[in-house]
ZATI-627499 format. One record per residue: x, y, z of N, C-alpha, C in turn. Coordinates in steps of 0.001 Angstrom, whole numbers, plus 524288, in hexadecimal, padded with zeros to 5 digits. Each point is the difference from the previous one (the first is absolute). Example, Ala and Ser with C-alpha at 12.3 -4.5 7.8 and 13.67 -1.06 7.14 Angstrom:
833867E9C681E787FC86804A68000080384804B080000 7FEA28041A7FD3080334804A68003C7FCFE80442802DA 
// end
This chain:
8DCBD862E2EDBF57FDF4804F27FDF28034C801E17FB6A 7FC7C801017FC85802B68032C7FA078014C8065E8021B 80663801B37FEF98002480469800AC804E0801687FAE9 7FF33804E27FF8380456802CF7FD01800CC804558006C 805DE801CE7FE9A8021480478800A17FF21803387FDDC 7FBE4805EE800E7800088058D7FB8880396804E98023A 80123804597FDD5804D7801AC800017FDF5803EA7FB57 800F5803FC803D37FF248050A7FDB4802E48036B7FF96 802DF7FF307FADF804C18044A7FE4C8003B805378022C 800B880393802BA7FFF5805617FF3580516802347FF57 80017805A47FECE804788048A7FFB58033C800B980502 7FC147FEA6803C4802B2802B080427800617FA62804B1 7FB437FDD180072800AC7F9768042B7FD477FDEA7FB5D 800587FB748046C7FF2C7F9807FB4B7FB0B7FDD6803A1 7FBEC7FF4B7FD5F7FD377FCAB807567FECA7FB1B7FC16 7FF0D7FB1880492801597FC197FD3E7FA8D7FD5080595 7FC147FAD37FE397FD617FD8980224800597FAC57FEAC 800517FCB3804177FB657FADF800BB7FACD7FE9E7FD3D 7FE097FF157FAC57FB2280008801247FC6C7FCAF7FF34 7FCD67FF158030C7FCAF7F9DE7FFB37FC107FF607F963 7FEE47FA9B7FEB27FD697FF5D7FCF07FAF8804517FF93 7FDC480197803EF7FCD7804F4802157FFA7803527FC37 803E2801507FFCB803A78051A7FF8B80076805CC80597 800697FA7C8023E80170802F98062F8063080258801B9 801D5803748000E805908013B8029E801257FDFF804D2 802EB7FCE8802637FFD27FEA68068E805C78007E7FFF0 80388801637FD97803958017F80379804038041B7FA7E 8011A803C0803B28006B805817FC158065880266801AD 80330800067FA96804DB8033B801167FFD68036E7FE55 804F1803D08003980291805217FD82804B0800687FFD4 8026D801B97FCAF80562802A9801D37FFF38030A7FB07 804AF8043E800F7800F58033A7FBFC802007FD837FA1E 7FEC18037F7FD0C8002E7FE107FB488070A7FF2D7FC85 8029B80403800888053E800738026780226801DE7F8EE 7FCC9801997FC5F7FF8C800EA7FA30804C58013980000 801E88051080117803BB802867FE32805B77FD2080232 7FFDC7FC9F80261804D17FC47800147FFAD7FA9A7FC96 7FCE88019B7FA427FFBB7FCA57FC2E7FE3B7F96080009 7FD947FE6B7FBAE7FDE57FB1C80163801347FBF68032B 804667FE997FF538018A7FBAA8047F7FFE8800DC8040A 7FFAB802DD802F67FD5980209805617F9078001A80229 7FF21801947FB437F9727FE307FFB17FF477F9EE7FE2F 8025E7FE177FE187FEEC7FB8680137801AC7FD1280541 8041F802868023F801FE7FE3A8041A7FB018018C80516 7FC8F8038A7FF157FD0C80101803CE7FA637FD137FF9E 800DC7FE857F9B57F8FD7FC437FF72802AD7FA3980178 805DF7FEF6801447FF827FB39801AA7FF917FF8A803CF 8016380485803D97FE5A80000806427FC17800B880045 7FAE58002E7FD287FAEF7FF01801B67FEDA7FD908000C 800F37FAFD7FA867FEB37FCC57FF1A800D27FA168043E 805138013780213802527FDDA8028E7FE8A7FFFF80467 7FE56804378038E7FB7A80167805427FCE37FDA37FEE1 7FB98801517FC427FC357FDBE7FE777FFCC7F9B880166 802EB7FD487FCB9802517FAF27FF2F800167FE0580518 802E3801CE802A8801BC7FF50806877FA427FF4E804B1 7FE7D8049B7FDAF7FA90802F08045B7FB537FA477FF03 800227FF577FACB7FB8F7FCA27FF6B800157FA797FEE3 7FDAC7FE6680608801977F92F7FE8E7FAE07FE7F7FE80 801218008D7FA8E7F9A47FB467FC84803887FD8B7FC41 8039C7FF2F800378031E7FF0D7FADF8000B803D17FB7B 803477FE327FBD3802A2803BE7FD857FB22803927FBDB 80075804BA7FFA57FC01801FC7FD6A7FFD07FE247FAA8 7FA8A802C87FE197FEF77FD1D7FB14804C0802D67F9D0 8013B8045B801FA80397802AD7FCBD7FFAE8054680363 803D7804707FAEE7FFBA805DE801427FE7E8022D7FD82 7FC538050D8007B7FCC2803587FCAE80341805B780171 80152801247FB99801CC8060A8008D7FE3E804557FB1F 7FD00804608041F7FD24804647FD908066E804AB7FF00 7FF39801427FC0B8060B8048F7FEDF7FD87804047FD25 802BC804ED8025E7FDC3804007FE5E8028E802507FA8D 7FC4C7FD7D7FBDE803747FF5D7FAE17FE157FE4D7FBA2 8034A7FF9A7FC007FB6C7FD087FBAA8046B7F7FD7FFDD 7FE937FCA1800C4802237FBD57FF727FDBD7FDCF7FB24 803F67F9777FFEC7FF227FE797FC4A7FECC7F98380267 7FBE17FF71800CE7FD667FA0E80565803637FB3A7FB69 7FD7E7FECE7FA84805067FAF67FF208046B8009880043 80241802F37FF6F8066A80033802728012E802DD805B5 7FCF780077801DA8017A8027C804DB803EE80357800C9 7FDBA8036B7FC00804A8804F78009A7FCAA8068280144 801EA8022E801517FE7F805428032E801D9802CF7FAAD 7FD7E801D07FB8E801F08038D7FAD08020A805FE80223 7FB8B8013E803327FF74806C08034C7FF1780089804B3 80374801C7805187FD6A8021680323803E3803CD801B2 7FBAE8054D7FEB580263805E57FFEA80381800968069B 7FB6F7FD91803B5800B5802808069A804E37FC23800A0 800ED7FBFA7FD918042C7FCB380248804DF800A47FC40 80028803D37FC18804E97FF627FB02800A67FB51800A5 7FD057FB2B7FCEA7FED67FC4B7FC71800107FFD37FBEA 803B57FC8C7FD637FD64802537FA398028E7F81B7FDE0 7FC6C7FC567FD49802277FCA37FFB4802B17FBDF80465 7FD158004C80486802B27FBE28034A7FBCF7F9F58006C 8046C7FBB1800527FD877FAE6800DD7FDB57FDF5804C3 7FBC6804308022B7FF017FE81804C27FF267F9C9801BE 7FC6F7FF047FD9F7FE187F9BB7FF38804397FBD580012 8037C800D87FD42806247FE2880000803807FFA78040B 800A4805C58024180258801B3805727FD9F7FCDC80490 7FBB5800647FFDC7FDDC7FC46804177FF717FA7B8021A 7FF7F7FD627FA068005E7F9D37FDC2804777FE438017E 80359802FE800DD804E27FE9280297801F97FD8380453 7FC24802C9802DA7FEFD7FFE9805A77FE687FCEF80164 7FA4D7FE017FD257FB797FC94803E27FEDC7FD767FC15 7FD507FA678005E7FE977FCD37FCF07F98F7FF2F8009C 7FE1F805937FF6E7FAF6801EE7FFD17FF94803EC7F9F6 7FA697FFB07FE437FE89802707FCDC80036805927FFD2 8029C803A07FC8D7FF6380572801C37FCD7802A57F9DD 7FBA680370801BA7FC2E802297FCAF7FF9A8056C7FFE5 800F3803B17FCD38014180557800547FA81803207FCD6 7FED8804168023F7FB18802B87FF7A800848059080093 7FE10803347FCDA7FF22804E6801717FE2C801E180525 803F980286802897FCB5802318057A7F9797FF9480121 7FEFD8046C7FC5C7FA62800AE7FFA87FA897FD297FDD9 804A77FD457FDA97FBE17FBC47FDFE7FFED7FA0380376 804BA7FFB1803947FDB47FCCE803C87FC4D801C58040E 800A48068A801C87FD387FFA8803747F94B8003E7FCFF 80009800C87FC547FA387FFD57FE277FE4D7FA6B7FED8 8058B7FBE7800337FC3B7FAF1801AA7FF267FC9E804F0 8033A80232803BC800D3800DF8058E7F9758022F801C5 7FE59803C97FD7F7FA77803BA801E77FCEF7FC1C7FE75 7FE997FDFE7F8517FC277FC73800177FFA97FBDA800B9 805557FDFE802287FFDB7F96F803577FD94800C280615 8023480303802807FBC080077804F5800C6805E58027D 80028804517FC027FE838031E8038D7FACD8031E7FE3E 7FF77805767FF017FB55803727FC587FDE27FD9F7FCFD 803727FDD57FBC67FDD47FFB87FABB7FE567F94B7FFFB 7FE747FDA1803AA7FFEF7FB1A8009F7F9797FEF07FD16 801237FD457FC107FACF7FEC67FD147FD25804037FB42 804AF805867FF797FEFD8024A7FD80801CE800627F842 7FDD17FF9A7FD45801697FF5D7FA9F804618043B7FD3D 7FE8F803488003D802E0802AA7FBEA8022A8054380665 8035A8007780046803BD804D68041B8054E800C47FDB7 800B28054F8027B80597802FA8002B801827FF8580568 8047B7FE948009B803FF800A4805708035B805C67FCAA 801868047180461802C7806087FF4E801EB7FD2980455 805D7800D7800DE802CC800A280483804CB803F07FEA1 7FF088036D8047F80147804CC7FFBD804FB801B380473 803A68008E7FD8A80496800198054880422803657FD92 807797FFCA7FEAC80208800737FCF37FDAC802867FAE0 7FDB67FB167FD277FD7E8011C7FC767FB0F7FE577FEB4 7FD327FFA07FA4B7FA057FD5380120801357FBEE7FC91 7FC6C7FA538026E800BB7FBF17FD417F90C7FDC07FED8 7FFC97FD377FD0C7FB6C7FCA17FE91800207FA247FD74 7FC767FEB08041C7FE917FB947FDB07F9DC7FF4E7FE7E 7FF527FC817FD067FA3C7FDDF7FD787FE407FBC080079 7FB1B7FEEF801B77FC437FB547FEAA7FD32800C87FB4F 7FFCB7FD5B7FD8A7FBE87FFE57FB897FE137FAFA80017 7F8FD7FF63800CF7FE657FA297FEA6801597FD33804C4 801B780005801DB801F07FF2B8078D8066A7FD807FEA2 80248801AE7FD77805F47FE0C7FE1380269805378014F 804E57FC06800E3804AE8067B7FF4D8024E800F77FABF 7FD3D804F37FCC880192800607FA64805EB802DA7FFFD 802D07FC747FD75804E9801FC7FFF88022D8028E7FA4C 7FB027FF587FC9780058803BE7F9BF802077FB3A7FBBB 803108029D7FB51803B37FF847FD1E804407FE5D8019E 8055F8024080215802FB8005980096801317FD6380669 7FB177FFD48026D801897FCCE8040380009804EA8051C 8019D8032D7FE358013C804168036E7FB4F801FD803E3 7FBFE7FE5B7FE597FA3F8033D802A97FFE8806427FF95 7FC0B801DC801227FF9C8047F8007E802E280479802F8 802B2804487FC4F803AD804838032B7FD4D8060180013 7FA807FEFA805287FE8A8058B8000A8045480509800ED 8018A7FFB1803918057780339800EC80249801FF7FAD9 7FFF27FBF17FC2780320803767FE067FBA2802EE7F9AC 7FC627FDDA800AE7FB208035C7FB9980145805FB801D3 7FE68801F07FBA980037804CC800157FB2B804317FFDA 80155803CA801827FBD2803DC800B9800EE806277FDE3 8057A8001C7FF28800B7806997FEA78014B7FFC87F953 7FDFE802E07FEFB801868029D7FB5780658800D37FDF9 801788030580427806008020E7FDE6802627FBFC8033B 804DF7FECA801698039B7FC837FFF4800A37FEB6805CB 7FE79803FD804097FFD7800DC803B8806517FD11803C7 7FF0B7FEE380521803EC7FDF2803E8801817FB807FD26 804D57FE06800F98030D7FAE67FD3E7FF947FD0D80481 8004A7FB677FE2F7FEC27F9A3804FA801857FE047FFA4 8003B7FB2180429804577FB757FFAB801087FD9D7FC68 7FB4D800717FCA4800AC7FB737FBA98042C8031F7FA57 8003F80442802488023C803477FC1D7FE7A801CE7FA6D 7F98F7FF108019C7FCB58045C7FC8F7FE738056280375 7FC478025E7FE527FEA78052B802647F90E7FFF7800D0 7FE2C804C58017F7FACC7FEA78004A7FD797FB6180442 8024D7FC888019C7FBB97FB8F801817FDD6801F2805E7 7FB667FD668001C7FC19800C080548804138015C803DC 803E47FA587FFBA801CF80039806508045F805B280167 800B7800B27FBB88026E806C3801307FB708036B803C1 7FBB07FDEE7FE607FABA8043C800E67FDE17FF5680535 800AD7FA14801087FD097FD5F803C6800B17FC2D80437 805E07FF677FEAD802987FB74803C8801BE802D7805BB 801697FE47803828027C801AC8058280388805C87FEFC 8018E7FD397FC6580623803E77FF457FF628044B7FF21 7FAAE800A87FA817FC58804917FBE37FFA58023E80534 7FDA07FDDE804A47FC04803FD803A9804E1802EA802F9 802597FDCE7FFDA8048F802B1802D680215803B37FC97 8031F7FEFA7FAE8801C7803577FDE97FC86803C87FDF1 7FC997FFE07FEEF7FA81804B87FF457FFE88027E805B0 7FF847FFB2804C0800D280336803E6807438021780041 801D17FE1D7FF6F805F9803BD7FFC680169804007FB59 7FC227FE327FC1B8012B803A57FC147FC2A805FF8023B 7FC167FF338019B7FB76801738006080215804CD804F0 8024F7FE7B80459803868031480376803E1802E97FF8A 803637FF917FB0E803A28015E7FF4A7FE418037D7FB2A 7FC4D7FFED7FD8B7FE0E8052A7FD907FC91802D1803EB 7FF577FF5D8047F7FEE08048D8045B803B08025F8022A 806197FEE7800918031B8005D7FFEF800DE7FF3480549 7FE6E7FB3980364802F37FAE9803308041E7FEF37FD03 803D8801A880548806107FCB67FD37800E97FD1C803CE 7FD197FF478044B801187FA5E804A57FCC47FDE6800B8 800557FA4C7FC167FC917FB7A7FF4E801D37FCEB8041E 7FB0A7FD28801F78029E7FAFF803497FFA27FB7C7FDED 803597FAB5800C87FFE47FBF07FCDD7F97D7FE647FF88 7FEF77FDEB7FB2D7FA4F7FEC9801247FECB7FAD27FD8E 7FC067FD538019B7FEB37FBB47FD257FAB0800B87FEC6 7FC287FCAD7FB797FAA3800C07FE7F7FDCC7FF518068B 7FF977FDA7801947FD0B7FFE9803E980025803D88041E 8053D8029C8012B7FF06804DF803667FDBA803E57FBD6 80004800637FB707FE42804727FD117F8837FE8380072 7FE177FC5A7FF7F7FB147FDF07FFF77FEBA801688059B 803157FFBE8028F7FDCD80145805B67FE5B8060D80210 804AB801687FC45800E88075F8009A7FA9A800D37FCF4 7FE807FD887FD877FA35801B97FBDA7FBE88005B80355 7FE0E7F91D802037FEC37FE81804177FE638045A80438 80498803048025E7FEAE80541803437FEFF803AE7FD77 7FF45800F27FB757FED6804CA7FEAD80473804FE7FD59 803CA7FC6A7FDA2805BB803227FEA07FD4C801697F901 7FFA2803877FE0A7FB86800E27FB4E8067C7FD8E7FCF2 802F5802907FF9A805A27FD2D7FC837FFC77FACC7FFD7 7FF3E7FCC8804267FF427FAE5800077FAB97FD317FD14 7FD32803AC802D17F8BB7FFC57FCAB801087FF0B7FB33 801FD804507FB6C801147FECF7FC4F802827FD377FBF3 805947FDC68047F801F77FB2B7FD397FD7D7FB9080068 7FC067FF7A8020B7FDDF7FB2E801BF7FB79800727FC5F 7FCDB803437FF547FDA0801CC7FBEA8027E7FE367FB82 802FF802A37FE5D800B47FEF47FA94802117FAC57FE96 801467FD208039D802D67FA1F800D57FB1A7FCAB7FE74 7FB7D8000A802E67FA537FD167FFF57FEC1800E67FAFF 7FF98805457FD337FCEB800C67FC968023B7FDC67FAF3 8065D800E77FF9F801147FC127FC1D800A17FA737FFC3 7FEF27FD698041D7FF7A7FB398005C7FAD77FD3680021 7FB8280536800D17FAA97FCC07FFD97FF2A8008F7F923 80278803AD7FCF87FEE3800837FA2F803167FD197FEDE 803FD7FDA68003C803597FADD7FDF57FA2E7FA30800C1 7FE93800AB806567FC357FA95800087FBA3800367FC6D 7FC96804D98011E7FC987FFFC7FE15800DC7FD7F7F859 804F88038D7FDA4800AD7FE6E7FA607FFFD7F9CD7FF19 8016D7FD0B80464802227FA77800147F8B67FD0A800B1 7FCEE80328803107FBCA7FD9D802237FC5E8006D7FAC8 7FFC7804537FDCB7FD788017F7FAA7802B07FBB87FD1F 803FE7FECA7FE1D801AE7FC967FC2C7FDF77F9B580230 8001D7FF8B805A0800FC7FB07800927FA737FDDB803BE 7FC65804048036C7FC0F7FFCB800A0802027F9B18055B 80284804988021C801387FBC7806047FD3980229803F6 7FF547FA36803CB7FB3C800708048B801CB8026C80584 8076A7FF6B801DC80088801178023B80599802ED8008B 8022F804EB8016A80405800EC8009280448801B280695 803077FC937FFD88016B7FF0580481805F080104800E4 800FF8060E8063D80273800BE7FF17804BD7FEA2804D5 805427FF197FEF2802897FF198034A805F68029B8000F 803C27FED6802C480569802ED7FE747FF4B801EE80676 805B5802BA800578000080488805A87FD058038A800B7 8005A8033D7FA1C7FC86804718006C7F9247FFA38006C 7FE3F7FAEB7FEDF7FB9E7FE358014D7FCE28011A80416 8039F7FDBD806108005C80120803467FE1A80306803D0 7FEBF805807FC437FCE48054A800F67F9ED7FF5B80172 7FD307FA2C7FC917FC777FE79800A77FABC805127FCE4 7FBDB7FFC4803497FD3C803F77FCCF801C0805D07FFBF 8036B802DF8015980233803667FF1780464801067FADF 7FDED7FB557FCF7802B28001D7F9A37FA017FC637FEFB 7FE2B7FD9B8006C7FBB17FBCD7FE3C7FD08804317FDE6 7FC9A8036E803D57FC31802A07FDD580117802707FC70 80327804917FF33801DB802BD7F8BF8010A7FCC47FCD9 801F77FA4E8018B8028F7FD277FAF07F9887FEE27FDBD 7FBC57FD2B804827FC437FF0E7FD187FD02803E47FDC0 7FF47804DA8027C7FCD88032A7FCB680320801537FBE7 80705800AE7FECD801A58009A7FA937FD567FB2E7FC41 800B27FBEE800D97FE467FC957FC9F7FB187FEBB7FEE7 7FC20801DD803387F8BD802077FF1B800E0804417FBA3 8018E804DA800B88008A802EE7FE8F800127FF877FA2C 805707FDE07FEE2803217FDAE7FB277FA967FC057FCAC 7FFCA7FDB2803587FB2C7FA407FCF37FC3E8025F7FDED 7FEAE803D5801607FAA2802718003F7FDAD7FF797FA3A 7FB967FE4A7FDDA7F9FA7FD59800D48018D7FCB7802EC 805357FA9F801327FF2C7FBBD800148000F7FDD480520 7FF3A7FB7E801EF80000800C98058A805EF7FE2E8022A 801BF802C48040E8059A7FE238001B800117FB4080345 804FF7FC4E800D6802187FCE2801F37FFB7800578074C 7FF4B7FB9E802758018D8000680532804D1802D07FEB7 8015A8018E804F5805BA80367803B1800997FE868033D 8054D7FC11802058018D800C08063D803AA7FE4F80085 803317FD65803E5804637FEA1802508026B7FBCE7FF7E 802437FC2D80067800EB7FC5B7FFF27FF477FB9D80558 7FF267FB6C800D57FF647FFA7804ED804457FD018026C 804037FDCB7FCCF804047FF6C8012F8054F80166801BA 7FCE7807247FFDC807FD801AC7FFDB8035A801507FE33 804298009E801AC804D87FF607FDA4801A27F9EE7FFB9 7FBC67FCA080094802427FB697FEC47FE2E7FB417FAD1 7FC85804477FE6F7FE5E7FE637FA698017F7FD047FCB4 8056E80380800B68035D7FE1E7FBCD803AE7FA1A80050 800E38016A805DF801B67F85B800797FC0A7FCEE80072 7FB7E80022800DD7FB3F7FC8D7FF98800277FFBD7F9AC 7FE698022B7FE52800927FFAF7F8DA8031A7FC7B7FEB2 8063180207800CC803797FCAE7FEBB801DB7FAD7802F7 7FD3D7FF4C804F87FE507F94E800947FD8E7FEAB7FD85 7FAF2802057FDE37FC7F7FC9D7FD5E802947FECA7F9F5 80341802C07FECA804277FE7D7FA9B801A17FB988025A 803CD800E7804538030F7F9C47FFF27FBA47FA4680144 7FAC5800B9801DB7FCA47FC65801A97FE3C7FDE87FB16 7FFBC802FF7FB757FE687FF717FA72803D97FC977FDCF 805E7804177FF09803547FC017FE4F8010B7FC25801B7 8010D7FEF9803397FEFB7F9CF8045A7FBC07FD497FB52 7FD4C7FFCF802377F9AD7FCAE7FE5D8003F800437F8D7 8038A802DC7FCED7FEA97FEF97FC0C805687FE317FEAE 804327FCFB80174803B87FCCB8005B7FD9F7F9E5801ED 7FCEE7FF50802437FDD97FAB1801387FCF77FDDD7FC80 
// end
């Protein structure tokens, strides 16, 4: 049996799969991501997956490693240029790893593996032209165009997160511009839009919060919460919709933690982006059907590629 390793960078854990020629997951890790005790430690933790992995599965040795990073990379040199959640800036991931194993290692935008993770076998399976939004930390995207993963000019693919929407200069972001969506619309936006939002009522005892207890507080009926969640959807369905007008895609598919919420963010996002389209007809809306594991399915199907285009 053909299998390979995908491996899904995050800020906070790392999850890492098995996955069959399929693009089936059958055997699934985690561990923490361990960032802030600097790279060689994160690499020290993608080799203990790799290495489980390795161990767990007797088909012989996989076909390579696929890794999704939440970031902008550079795939012929296998270098990581940006990633804000991990203070990255310039590391040789591809290098670091090659070290290790005498397997292929292939580096990918988070989001843009899991959007080829979705149209290798999950949602978007057979679909031409889609957006993958994954929404957590921050917001990421990936693209199909033509049933390919368009990765642009520069290689980089598409950075909804960081398009802009305000006029004046607004909140500053990881990337260390100002203005962008994911100030508006990412996990963090919904959160920090409800603490600001309390504390001009003059709440001075916040409890720790994450997007998802704040989505939940909405969920029941907390109108403070209502409204951050509100205003979170609405600038993110006028970011799609601008992308759907320019680019006239069939399906948009959404995933991340904050996803999660299911139709209790689905329905406003789609009527924002009806709304927005309007004469035109808008795009499918929905979920992803993979997960949070998108993104290492994606980035197996990188290493199943690079494999096969070395022979």
């Amino acid at each position: 049996m053909r299998w390979a390793i995908g491996i899904d960078l995050g800020g906070t854990n790392i999850k890492a799969a098995a996955v069959d020629g399929f693009g089936q997951p059958f055997c699934q890790l985690r561990v923490p991501t361990l960032a802030e005790q600097g790279v060689d430690r994160v690499v020290d933790q993608l080799g203990t997956l790799v290495n489980e992995l390795c161990n767990r599965v007797q088909a012989g040795p996989p076909a390579g490693i696929g890794i999704g990073v939440p970031g902008t990379v550079d795939r012929v040199l296998g270098l990581v240029i940006l990633a804000p959640n991990l203070n990255w800036q310039a590391v040789p991931l591809q290098e670091l790893l090659a070290k290790r194993y005498d397997l292929g290692v292939v580096l990918e935008n988070d989001a843009q593996a899991a959007a080829l993770g979705e149209h290798w076998a999950g949602a978007g399976k057979g679909v031409q032209h889609m957006l993958m939004v994954t929404i957590g930390t921050g917001i990421g995207s990936g693209l199909i165009l033509h049933g390919r993963l368009h990765r642009g000019h520069t290689g980089r693919g598409p950075e909804l997160g960081h398009s802009k929407l305000l006029a004046d200069p607004g909140c500053c972001c990881g990337c260390g511009n100002t203005g962008c969506l994911e100030t508006l619309s990412s996990g963090s936006a919904i959160v920090k839009a409800l603490t600001e939002v309390r504390q001009d009522t003059g709440e001075k005892t916040l409890n720790k919060l994450n997007a998802r207890a704040v989505i939940q507080k909405a969920a029941a009926g907390d109108p403070l919460a209502e409204k951050a969640v509100e205003l979170a959807m609405t600038s993110l369905g006028t970011a799609i919709a601008n992308l759907c007008l320019i680019l006239d895609l069939e399906l948009i598919l959404v995933g991340g933690g904050v996803a999660e919420a299911g139709e209790y963010l689905m329905a406003p996002l789609r009527e924002r982006i009806t709304g927005a389209m309007s004469p035109y007809p808008p795009p499918k809306v929905g979920k992803g059907a993979l997960g949070n594991w998108a993104g290492a399915v994606g980035a197996a199907r990188l290493a199943f590629l690079e494999d096969l285009g070395k022979k």
